[in-house]
C-alpha positions as CSV (number, residue, x, y, z in Angstrom):
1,X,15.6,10.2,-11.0
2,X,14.6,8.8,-14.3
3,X,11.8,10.1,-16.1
4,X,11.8,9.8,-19.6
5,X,14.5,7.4,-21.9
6,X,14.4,7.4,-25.6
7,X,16.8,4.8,-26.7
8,X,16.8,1.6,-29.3
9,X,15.0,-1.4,-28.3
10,X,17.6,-3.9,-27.7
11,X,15.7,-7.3,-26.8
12,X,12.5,-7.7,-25.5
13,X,12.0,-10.1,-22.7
14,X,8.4,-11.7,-21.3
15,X,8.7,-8.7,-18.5
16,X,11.2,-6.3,-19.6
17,X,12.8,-3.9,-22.7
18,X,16.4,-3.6,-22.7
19,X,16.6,0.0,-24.3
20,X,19.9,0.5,-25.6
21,X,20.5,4.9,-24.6
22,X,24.0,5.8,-26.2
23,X,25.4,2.4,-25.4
24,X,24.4,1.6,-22.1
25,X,21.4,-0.8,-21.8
26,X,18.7,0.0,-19.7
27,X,16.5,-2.8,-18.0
28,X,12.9,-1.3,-18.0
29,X,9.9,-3.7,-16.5
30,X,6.9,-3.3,-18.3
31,X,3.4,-4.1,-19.2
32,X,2.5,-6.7,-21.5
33,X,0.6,-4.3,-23.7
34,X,3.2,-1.8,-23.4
35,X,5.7,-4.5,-24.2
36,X,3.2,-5.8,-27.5
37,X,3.0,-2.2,-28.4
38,X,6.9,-1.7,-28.4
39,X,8.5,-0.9,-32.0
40,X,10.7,-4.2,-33.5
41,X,14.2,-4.5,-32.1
42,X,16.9,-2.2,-33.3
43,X,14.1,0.5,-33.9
44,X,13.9,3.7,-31.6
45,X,11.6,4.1,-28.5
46,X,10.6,6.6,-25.9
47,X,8.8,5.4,-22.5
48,X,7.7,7.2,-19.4
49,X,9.9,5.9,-16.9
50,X,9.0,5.5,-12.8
51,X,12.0,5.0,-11.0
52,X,11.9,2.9,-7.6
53,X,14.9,2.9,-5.6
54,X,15.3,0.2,-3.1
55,X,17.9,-0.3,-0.5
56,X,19.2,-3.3,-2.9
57,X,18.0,-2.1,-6.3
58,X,16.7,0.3,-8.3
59,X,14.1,-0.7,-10.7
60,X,12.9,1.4,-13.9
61,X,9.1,0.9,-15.0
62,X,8.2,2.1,-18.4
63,X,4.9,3.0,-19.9
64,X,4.3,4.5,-23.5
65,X,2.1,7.4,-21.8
66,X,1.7,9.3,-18.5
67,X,-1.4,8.4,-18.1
68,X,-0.3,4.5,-17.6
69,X,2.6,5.9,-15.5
70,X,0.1,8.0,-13.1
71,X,-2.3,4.9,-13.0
72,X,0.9,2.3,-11.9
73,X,1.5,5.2,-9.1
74,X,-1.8,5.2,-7.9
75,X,-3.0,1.4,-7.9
76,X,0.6,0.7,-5.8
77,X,-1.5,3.2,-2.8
78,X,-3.5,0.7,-2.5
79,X,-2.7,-1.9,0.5
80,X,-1.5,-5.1,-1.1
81,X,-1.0,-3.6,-4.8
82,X,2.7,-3.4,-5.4
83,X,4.4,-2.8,-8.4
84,X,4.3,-6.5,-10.0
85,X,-0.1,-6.6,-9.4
86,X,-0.1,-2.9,-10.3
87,X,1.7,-4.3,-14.2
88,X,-0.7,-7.1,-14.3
89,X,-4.0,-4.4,-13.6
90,X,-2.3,-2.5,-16.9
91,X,-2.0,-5.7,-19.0
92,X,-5.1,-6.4,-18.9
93,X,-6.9,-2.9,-18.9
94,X,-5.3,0.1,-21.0
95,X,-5.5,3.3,-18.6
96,X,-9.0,4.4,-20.2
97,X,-10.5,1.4,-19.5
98,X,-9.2,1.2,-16.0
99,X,-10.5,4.5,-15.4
100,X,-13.7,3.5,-16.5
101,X,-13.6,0.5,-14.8
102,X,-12.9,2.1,-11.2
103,X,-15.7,5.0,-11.7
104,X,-18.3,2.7,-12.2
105,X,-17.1,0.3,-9.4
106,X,-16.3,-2.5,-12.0
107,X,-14.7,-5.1,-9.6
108,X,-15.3,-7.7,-12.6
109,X,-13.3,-6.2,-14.9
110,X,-10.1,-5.3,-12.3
111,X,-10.0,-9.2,-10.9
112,X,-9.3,-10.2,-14.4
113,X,-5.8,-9.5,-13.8
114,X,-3.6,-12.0,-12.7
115,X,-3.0,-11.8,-8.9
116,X,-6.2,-10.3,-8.5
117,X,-8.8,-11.8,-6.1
118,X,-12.2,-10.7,-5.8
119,X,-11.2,-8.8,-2.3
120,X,-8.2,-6.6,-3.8
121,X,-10.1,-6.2,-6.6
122,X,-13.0,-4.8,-4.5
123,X,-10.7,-3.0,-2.3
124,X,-8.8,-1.2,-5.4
125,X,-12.2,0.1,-6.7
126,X,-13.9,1.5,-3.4
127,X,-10.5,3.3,-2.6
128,X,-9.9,4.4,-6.0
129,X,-13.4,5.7,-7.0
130,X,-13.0,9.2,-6.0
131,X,-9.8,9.5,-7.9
132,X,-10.9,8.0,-11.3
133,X,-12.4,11.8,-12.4
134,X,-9.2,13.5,-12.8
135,X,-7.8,11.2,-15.2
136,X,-11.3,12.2,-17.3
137,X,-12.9,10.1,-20.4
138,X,-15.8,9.0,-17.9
139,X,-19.7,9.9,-18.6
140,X,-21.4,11.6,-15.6
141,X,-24.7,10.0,-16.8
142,X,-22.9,6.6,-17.0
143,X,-21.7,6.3,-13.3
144,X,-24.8,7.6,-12.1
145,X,-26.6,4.8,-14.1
146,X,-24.9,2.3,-13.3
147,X,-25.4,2.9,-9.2
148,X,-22.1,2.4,-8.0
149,X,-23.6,4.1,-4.4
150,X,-26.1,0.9,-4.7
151,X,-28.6,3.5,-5.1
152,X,-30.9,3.5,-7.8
153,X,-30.5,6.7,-10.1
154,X,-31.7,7.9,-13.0
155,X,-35.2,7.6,-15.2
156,X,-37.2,4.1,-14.3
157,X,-37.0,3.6,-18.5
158,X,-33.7,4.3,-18.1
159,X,-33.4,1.5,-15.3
160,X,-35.8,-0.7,-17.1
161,X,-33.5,-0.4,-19.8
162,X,-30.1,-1.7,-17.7
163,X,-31.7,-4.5,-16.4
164,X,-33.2,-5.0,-19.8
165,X,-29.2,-5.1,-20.8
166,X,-28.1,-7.1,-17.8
167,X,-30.6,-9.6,-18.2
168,X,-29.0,-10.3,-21.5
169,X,-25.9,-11.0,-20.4
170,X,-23.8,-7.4,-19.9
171,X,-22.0,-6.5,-17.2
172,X,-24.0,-3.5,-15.1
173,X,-21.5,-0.6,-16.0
174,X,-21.2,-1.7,-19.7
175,X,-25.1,-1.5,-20.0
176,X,-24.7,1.8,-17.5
177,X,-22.5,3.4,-20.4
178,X,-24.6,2.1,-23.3
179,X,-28.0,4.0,-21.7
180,X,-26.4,6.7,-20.8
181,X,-25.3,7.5,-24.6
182,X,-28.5,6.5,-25.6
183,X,-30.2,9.2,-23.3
184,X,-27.9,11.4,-24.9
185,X,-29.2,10.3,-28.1
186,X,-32.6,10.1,-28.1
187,X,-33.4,12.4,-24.7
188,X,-34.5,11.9,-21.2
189,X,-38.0,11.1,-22.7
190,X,-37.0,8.1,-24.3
191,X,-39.0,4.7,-23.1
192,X,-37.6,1.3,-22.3
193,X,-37.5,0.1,-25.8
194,X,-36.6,2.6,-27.3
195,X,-33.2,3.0,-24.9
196,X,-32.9,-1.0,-25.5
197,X,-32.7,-1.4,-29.2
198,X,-30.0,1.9,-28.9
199,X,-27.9,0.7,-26.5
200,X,-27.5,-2.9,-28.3
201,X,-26.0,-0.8,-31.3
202,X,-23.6,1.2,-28.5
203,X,-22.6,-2.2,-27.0
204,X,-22.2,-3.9,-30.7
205,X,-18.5,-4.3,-31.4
């Protein structure tokens, strides 16, 4: 099995890198990110490679980390995810976003992708959500704010606050992330406009 190739990039292609290793030219399906991110032709690249081996092919994936390699693993355990929706997920959402956008139960932001109906996108968050913590870079506070178990948590400012956020035209877990850091901020004892005018400057590009 494949894991890693460093090779030069031969020609890029709307799906696929053909990474030239020592002469022999590799056919490596990627992201579009990954494949906007790769160097110019005839300069040197390494990817992570998944190797699927079919009974009438075998088909390299690359990714230019293992995080985006372990995400493309895990989306295709989802039923009706396979490898071509699982590319589509990554073109649209880079690997700490995705992880983001699964703890907090951001079905939004997954059905973006192409392929990607409000159902699978649904279905890829609920069974996903208890996996999104290992891959880490996601606020406690934030996934507990943003109620994700429909449950409301947290400080009624706090909540006050979300809505506030919401009301303005944020998505829930955005505005979830943006009070959460301004809890941090300013402490549990911050009121509702207080947590408002803060998280508009976390949520300001």
């Amino acid at each position: 099995m494949i894991g890693k190739l460093k090779g030069v990039v031969d020609s890029l292609h709307e799906d696929h890198v053909i990474l030239d290793v020592h002469g022999v030219g590799y056919v490596v399906a990627c992201s579009t990110r990954t494949l906007q991110r790769l160097p110019r032709m005839g300069e040197v690249a390494v990817l992570a490679i998944e190797t699927q081996v079919r009974e009438d092919a075998i088909r390299l994936f690359g990714f230019l980390s293992d995080a985006e390699r372990d995400w493309f693993r895990l989306l295709q355990n989802v039923q009706g995810v396979g490898s071509k929706v699982a590319l589509a997920i990554l073109s649209i959402l880079p690997p700490a976003e995705l992880t983001s956008a699964i703890a907090l139960q951001d079905k939004t932001a997954v059905a973006r992708a192409p392929g990607v109906g409000p159902k699978l996108a649904a279905r890829i968050v609920a069974e996903l959500k208890d996996k999104a913590g290992g891959f880490g870079g996601v606020d406690a506070g934030a996934i507990a704010l943003a109620g994700a178990d429909d449950a409301p948590v947290g400080s009624t400012a706090a909540q006050e606050a979300i809505s506030a956020l919401v009301n303005l035209g944020y998505g829930r877990p955005q505005a979830a992330t943006a009070i959460a850091a301004s809890l941090k901020a300013l402490g549990d004892a911050a009121e509702t406009p207080a947590l408002i005018r803060r998280g508009l400057k976390e949520l300001a590009p």
